[in-house]
C-alpha positions in Angstrom: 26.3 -7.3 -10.8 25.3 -5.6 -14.2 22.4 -3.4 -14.0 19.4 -6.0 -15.3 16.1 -4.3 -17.3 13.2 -6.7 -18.3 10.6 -5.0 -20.6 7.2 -4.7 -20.7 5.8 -7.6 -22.9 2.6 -8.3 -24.6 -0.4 -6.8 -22.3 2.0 -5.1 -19.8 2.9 -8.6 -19.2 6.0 -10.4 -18.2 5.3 -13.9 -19.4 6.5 -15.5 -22.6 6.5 -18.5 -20.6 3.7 -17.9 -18.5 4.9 -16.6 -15.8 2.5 -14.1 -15.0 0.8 -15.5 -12.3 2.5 -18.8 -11.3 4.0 -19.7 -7.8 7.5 -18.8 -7.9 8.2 -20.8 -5.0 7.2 -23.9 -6.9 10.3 -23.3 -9.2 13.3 -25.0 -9.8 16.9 -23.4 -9.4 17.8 -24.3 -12.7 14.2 -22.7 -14.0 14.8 -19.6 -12.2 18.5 -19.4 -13.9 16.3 -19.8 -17.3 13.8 -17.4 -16.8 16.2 -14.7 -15.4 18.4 -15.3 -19.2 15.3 -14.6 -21.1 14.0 -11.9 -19.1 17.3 -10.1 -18.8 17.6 -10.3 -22.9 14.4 -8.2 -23.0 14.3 -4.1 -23.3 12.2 -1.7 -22.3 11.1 0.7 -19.1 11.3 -0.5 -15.5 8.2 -0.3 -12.8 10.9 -0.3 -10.3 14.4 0.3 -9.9 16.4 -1.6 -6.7 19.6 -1.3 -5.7 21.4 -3.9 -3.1 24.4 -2.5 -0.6 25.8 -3.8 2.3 28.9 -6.1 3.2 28.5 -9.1 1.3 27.9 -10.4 -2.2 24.3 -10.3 -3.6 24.3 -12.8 -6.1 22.3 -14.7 -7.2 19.6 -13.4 -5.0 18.9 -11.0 -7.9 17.7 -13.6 -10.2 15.6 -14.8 -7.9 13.8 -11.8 -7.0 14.0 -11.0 -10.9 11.6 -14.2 -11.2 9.7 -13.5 -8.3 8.5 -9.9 -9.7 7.7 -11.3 -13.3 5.9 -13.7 -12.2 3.8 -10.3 -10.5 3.7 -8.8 -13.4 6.5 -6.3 -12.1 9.4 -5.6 -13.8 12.6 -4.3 -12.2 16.2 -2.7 -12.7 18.4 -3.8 -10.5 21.7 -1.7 -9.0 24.8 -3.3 -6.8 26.5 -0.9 -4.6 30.3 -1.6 -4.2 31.3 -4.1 -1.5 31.7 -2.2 1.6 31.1 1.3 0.3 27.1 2.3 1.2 27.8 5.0 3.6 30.3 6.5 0.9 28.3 6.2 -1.8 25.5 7.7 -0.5 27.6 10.6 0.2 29.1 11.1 -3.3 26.4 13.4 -5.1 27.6 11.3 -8.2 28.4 8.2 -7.4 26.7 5.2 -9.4 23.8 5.3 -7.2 22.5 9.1 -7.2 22.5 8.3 -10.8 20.6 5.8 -10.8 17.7 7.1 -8.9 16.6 4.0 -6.7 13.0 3.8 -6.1 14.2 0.9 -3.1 17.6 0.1 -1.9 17.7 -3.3 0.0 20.5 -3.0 3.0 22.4 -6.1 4.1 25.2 -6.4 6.3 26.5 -9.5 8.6 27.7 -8.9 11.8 30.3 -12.1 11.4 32.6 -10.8 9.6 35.3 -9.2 11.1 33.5 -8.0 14.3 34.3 -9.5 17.4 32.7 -9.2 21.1 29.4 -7.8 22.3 30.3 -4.0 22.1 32.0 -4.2 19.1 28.8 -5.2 17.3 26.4 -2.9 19.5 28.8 -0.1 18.0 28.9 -1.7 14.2 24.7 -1.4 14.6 24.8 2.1 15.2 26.9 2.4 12.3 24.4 0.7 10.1 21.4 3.4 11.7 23.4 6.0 10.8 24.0 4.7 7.4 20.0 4.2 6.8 19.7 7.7 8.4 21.9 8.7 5.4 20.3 6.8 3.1 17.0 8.6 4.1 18.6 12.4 3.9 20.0 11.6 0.1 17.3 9.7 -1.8 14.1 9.7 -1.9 13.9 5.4 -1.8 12.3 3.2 0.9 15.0 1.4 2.4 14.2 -2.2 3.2 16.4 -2.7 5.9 17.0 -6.2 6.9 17.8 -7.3 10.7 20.4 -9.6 12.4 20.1 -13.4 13.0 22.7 -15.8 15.3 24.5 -18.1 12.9 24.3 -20.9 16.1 28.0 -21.1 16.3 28.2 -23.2 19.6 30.6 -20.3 21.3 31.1 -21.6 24.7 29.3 -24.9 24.1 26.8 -26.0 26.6 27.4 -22.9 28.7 26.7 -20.2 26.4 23.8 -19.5 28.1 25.5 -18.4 31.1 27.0 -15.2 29.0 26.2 -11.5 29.8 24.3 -11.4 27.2 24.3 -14.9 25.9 24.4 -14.9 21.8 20.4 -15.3 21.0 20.2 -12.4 23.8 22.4 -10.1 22.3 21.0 -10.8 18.4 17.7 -10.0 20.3 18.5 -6.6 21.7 20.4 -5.5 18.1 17.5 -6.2 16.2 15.2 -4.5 19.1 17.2 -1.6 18.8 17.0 -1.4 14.8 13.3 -1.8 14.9 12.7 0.8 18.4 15.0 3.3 15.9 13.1 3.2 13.1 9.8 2.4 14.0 7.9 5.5 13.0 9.4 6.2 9.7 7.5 5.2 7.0 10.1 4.9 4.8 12.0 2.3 6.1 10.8 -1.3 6.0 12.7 -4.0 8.0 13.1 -7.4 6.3 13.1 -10.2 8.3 15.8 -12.2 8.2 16.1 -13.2 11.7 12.4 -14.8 11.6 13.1 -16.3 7.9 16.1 -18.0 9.1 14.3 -19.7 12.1 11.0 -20.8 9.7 13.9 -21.9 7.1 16.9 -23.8 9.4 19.5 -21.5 10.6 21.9 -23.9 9.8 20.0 -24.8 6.5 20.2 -21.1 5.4 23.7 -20.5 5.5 26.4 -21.6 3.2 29.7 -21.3 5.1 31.8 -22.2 2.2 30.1 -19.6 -0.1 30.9 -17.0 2.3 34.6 -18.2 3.2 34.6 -17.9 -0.4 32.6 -14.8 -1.8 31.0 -13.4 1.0 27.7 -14.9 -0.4 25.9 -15.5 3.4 23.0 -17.8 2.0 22.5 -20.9 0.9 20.8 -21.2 -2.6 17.8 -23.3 -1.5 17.4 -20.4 1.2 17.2 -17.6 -1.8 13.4 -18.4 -3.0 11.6 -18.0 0.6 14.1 -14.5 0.4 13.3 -13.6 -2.8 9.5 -14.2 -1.6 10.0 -12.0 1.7 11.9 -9.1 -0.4 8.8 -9.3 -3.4 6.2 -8.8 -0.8 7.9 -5.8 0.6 8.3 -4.5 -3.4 4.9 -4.9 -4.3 3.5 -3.1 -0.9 6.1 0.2 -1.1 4.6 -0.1 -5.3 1.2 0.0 -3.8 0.1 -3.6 -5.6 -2.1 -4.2 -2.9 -5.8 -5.5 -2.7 -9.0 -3.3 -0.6 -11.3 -6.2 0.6 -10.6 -9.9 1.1 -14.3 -11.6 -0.4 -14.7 -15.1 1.7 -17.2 -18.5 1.1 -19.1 -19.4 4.2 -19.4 -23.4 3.8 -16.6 -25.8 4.3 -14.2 -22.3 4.6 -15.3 -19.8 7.5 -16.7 -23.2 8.8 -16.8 -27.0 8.5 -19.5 -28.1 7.2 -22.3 -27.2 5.1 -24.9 -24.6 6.7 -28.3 -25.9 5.3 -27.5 -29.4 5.7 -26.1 -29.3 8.9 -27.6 -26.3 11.0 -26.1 -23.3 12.6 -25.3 -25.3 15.4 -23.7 -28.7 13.6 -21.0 -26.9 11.8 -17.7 -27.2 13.3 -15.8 -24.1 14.6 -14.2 -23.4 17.6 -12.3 -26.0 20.3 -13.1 -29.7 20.3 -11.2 -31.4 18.0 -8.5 -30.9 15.3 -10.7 -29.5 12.3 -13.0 -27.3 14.6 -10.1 -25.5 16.0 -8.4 -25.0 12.5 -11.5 -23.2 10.8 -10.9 -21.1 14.5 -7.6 -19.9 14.0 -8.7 -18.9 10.3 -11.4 -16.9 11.4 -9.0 -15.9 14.2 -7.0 -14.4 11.6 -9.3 -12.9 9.3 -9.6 -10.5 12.1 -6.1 -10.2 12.0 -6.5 -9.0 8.3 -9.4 -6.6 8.9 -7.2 -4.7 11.3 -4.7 -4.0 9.0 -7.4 -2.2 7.2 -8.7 -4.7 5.0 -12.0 -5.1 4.3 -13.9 -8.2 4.6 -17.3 -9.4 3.0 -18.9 -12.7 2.2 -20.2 -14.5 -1.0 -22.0 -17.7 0.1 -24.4 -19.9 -1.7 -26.6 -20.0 1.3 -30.2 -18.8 2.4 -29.8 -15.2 4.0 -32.0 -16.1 6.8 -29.9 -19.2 8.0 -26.6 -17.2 7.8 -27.9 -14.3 9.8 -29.5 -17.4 12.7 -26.0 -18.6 12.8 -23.9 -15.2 13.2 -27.2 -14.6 16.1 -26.5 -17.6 18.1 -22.8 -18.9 17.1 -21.1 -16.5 20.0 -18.1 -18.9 20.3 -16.9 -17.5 17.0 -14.0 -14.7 16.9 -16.2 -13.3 13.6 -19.3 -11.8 14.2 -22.1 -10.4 11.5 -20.7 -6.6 11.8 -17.2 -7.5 10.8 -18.1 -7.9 7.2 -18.7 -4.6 5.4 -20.7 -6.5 3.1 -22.4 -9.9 2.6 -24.1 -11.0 -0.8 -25.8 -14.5 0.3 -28.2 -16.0 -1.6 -28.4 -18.6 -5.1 -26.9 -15.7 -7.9 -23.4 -16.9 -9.4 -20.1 -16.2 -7.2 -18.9 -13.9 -10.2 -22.1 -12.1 -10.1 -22.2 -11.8 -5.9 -18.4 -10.5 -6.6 -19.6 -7.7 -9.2 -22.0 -6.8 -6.9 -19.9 -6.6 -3.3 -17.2 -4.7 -5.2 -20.0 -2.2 -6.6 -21.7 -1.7 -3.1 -18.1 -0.8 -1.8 -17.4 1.5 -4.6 -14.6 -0.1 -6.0 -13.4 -2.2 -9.0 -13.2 -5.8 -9.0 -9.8 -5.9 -9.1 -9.4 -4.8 -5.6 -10.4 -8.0 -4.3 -9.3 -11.1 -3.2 -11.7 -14.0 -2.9 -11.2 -17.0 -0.8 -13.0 -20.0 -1.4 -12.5 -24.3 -0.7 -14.3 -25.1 -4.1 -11.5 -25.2 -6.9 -14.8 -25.3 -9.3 -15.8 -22.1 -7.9 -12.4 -20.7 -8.1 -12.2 -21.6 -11.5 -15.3 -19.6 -12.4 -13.8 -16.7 -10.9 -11.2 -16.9 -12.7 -12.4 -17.2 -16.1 -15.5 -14.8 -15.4 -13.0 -12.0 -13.6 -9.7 -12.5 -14.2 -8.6 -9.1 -12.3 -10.0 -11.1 -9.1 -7.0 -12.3 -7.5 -8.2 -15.8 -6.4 -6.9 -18.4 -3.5 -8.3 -22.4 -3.1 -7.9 -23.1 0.6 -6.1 -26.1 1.1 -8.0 -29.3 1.5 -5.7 -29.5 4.8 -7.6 -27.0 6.9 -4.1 -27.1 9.5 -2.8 -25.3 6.5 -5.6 -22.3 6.0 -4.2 -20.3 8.0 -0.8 -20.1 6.4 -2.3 -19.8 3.3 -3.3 -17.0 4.2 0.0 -15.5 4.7 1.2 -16.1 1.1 -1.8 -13.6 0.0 1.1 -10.6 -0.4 -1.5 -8.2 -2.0 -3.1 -8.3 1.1 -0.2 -7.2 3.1 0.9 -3.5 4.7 3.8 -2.1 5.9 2.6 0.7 7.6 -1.1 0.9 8.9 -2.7 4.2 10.0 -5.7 5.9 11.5 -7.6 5.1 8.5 -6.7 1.4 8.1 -7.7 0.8 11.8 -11.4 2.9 11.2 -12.0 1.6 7.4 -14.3 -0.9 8.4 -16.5 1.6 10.4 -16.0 4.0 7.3 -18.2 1.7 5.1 -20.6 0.8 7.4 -21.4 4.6 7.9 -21.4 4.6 3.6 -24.3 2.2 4.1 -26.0 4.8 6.4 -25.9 7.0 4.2 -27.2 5.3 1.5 -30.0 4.6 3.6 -30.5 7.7 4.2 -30.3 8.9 0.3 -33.4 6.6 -0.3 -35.7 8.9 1.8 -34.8 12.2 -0.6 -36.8 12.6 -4.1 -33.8 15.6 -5.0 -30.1 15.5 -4.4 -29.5 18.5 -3.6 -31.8 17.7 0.1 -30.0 14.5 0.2 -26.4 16.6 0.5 -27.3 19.0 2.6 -28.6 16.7 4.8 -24.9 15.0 5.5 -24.1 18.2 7.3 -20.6 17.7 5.4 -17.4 19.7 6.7 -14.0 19.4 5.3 -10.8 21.2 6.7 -7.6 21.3 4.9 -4.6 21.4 6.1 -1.1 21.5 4.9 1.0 17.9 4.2 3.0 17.1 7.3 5.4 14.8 8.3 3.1 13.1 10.2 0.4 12.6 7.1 2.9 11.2 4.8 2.0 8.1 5.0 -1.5 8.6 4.6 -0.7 10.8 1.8 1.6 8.0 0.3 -1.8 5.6 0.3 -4.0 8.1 -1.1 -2.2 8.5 -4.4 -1.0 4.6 -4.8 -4.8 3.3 -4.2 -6.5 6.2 -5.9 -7.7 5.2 -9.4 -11.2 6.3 -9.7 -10.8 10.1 -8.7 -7.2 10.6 -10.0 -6.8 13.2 -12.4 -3.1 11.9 -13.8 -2.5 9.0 -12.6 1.0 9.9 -10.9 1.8 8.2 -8.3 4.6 9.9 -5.4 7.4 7.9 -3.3 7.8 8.6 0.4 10.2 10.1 -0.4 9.3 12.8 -2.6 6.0 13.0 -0.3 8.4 14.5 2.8 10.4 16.6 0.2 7.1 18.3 -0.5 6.8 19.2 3.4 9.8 21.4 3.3 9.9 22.2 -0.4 8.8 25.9 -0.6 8.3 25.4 -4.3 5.4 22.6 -3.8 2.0 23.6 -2.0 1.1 20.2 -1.1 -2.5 20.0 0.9 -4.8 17.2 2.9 -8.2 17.3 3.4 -10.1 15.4 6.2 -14.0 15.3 6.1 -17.0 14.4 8.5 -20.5 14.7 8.1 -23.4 13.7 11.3 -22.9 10.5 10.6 -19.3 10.1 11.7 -15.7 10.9 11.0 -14.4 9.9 7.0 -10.6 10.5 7.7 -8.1 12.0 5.5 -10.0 11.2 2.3 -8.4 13.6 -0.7 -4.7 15.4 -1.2 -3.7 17.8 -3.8 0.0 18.7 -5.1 0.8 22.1 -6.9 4.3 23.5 -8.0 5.0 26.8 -8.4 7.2 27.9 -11.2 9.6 31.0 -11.3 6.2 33.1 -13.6 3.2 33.9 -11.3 1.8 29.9 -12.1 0.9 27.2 -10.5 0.2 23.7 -11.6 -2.1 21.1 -9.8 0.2 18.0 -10.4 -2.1 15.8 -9.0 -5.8 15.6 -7.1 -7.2 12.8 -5.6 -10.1 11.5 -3.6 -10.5 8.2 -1.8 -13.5 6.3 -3.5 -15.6 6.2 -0.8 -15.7 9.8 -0.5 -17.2 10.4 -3.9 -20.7 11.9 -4.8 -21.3 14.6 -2.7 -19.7 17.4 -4.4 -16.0 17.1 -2.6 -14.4 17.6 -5.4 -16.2 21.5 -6.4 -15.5 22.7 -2.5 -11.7 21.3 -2.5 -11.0 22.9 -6.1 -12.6 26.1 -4.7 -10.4 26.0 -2.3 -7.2 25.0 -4.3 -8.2 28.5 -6.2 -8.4 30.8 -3.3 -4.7 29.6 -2.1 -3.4 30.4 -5.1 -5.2 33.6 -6.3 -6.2 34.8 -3.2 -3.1 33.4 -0.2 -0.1 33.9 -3.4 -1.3 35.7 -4.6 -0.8 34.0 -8.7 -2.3 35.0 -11.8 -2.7 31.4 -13.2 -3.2 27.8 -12.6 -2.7 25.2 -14.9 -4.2 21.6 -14.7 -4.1 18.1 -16.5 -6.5 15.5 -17.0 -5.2 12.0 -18.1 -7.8 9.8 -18.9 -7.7 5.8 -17.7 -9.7 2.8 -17.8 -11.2 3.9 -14.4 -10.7 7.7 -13.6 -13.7 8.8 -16.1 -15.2 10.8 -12.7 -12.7 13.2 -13.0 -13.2 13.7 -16.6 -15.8 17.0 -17.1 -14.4 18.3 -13.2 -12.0 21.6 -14.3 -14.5 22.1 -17.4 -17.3 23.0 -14.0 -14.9 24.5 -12.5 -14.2 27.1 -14.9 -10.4 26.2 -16.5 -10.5 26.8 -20.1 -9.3 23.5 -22.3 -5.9 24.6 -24.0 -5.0 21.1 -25.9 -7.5 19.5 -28.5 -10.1 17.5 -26.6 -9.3 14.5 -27.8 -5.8 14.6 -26.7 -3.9 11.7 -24.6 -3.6 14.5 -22.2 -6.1 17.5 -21.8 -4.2 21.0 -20.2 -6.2 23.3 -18.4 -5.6 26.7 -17.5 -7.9 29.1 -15.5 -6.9 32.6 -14.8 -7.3 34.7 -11.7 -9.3 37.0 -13.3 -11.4 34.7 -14.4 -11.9 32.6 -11.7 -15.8 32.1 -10.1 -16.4 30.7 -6.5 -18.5 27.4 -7.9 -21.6 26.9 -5.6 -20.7 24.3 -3.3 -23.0 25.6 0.1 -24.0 21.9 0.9 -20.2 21.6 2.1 -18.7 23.7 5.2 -15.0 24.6 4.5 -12.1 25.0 6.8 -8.5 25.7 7.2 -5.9 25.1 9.3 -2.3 26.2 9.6 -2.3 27.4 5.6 -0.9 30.0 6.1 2.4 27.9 6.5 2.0 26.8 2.7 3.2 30.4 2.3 5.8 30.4 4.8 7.9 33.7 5.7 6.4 35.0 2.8 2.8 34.9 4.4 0.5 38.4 4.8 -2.3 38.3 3.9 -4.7 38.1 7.7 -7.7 36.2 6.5 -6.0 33.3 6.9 -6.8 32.9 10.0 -6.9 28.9 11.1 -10.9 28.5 10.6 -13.6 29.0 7.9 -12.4 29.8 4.6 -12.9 33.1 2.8 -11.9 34.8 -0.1 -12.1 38.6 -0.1 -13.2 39.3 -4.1 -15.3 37.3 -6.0 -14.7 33.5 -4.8 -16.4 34.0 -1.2 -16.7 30.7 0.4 -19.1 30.9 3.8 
């Protein structure tokens, strides 16, 4: 398989034919076979670059998935390891691979093929850990790591259930074992295949004679809902996800229409076929949530009647506090939209919006095209699997922050409660009582750190976005001081909310690669006390003599735009330059007041590892000890 580079077309687009945006699913082989000529033909630079290895032969499954990520808007590179050789090439410095730098390398191998008995493949699955454990050490690439399913050969025929372990047993405890091994590390992401297959048809999925033939192991009608599973995966390790899922009330969280029928006539809950579907929706809506999505409604209703029904509807899994936000009332659904994403603090393409009313739908889409937007079926038996086809709305890793992100935004709307009651800002900060404490990047923040930078657009000073991989590099790397800050104030805990990476150069410099701080987070001055901070570890902990910053600008990150100007760094490229440079000196460098905001540290002084003196760096308030005191 030829390496394969679609382009950037018109609009960061990939759609002469329209693709952007279509159901790939609803595609023909022969179409996909089109669009994957036409695309290939195309030049220019990749969003992502994928490589396939294992023991069998790929193709065309990289056509489909080709397809699949125009129709996205994503537009790969694509890299075949040699048959048979993943462990070796991952070894060879310069083989192939190293040079081409995968961002993901999709792993594949079939346990069929010249492995006999039950010990024999236990051993061939270790083999495959090790090789991911490999993969890990030399690249920096998520691995998407796909599991083990039982072809259904009959074996021992009626009695094959009698074995020690009998076949479906045995597939079972391999793929337990994969999953138990890699459970905790964020960069690996297991594919599937084992619950594909059983949605799809075992026997339906696999082509015997293709793989008798060419060691191709699926069937080509079984490539699309592959190619489907694999794009998901892509577009969550690219960040491409979605913040808060926006639902309609009427005929959607419920059957029926509120204000004709009452809180008590509409239909959810057991009873009959249409009750219990509009259940199991709402049954997994908080499913969603707990990934750390955030959900809000926009219903044409009457405020008061919603609010009865959430009172005295108790046999419903959703209740009135799982919705972060609810804009109810006769204004336009495009309107309601603009004004639950500006509550929330975020831009309107964050969310997803859910509604029966292909009219309504409609108007969402002309009005705000960023919305991504999904007609529920007329079939309400079907809602809920609708719902699983909303990739931007998946994770592959969920954190402490995900699981509390709903209780995040509800304390947002204390606060701004609590704003409304101070004439001066100033009153109003001090008030929050706000503490943050950094802390060095560990292992065990990666993958909060990974989330920060992908979903960060508002407060992200250049836009760069970091791998996994290169995210636990930075742990280690003695070159990179790489920092988290967590925050809290009296009205609860905010989570790991802003990160920072610097790189230290061979001259006494550093430069701030990249700062960032999670939307929710913003106005209260964060951004002076972390920068303060970010100039006492390298003037005061180095010590250095300068740091050097960027500002990129974007359609969204203007709030970062006059931030090293207050802080003191001097503008050393024109100001109306793509890219503004920075640089502020050490003996130039001020302590910018910032006493609304307690600051602490701990464990810095392992930024400087064995190289560390200085004994005010103590875990505990900051301090500097020359002119950029912090209390």
């Amino acid at each position: 398989m030829e390496d394969i580079v679609v382009a950037h077309l018109q609009n960061q687009t990939v759609s002469p034919q329209g693709l952007l945006g279509r159901d790939p699913l609803t595609l023909s082989a022969g179409d996909v076979r089109r669009f994957a000529r036409e695309l290939t033909q195309a030049s220019g630079e990749p969003h992502v670059r994928i490589a396939f290895g294992g023991n069998v032969t790929f193709d065309p499954l990289p056509e489909y998935v080709l397809v699949h990520l125009a129709c996205a808007g994503l537009v790969p590179v694509f890299h075949a390891i040699e048959f048979g050789q993943v462990t070796q090439t991952l070894l060879d410095p310069h083989s192939q691979l190293h040079c081409f730098k995968p961002d993901l390398i999709f792993l594949h191998w079939e346990l069929e093929h010249g492995i006999a008995g039950h010990e024999q493949r236990r051993a061939f699955v270790d083999s495959v850990c090790a090789t991911v454990a490999t993969a890990l050490a030399s690249t920096d690439a998520t691995i998407l790591l796909s599991n083990f399913f039982d072809h259904g050969d009959d074996g021992a025929g009626l009695a094959d259930w009698r074995g020690e372990p009998d076949p479906q047993e045995l597939f079972a405890e391999l793929n337990r074992n994969i999953a138990k091994q890699f459970r905790f590390e964020p960069r690996v992401q297991l594919v599937d295949i084992a619950r594909l297959t059983a949605q799809f048809g075992r026997s339906r999925a696999r082509d015997l004679r293709l793989y008798l033939l060419a060691r191709i192991p699926w069937h080509e009608s079984f490539m699309p809902l592959l190619a489907d599973e694999l794009t998901r995966h892509i577009k969550v390790a690219l960040g491409r996800v979605r913040k808060c899922l926006v639902v309609d009330l009427d005929n959607t969280l419920w059957a029926g229409v509120l204000g004709e029928d009452g809180p008590r006539g509409v239909r959810v809950g057991k009873g009959d076929a249409t009750s219990e579907a509009h259940y199991r929706l709402q049954q997994k809506l908080l499913v969603i949530k707990q990934r750390g999505i955030l959900l809000a409604a926009c219903s044409k209703n009457n405020p008061e009647d919603v609010a009865e029904l959430f009172r005295i509807r108790t046999d419903m899994p959703l209740r009135a506090e799982d919705f972060v936000c609810m804009r109810i009332g006769w204004d336009s659904k495009d309107q309601g939209l603009q004004h639950i994403a500006a509550e929330l603090n975020i831009g309107t393409d964050s969310l997803v919006f859910l509604d029966d009313n292909p009219a309504e739908i409609e108007l969402i889409r002309r009005a705000l095209p960023e919305v991504e937007c999904v007609l529920l079926p007329q079939d309400s038996a079907l809602s809920v699997s609708c719902l699983d086809r909303i990739h931007s709305l998946d994770r592959a890793l969920i954190t402490h922050e995900d699981w509390d992100k709903s209780a995040h935004y509800r304390q947002g709307s204390a606060r701004e409660a609590a704003r409304r009651q101070f004439v001066e800002l100033p009153e109003y900060l001090r008030s929050l009582e706000t503490t943050i404490e950094l802390q060095p990047l560990s292992r065990d923040l990666v993958a909060r750190a990974h989330q920060l930078f992908m979903k960060t657009n508002q407060f992200n000073a250049t836009g760069r976005r970091y791998g996994l991989g290169e995210l636990q590099r930075c742990v280690d790397d003695a070159s990179r001081i790489a920092v988290m800050v967590h925050a809290k104030d009296r009205f609860g805990d905010l989570g790991w909310i802003a990160a920072a990476i610097l790189s230290r150069s061979q001259e006494p410099c550093a430069h701030l690669d990249n700062l960032v701080i999670s939307c929710r987070a913003l106005g209260r001055g964060l951004e002076v006390a972390l920068l303060n901070s970010l100039k006492l570890i390298c003037f005061e902990l180095y010590p250095l003599e300068y740091l050097t910053a960027e500002y990129r600008p974007s359609k969204k990150n203007s709030p970062v735009s006059e931030v090293f100007p207050r802080a003191g760094f001097v503008l050393i490229t024109p100001g109306d330059a793509d890219i503004r440079r920075y640089q502020l000196s050490r003996d130039r460098s001020l302590y910018a007041p910032c006493d609304w905001i307690r600051v602490r540290a701990r464990n810095l002084r392992a930024l400087q590892g064995t190289a560390y003196s200085p004994s005010q760096w103590e875990d505990g308030p900051l301090s500097f000890s020359s002119n950029l005191g912090l209390e």
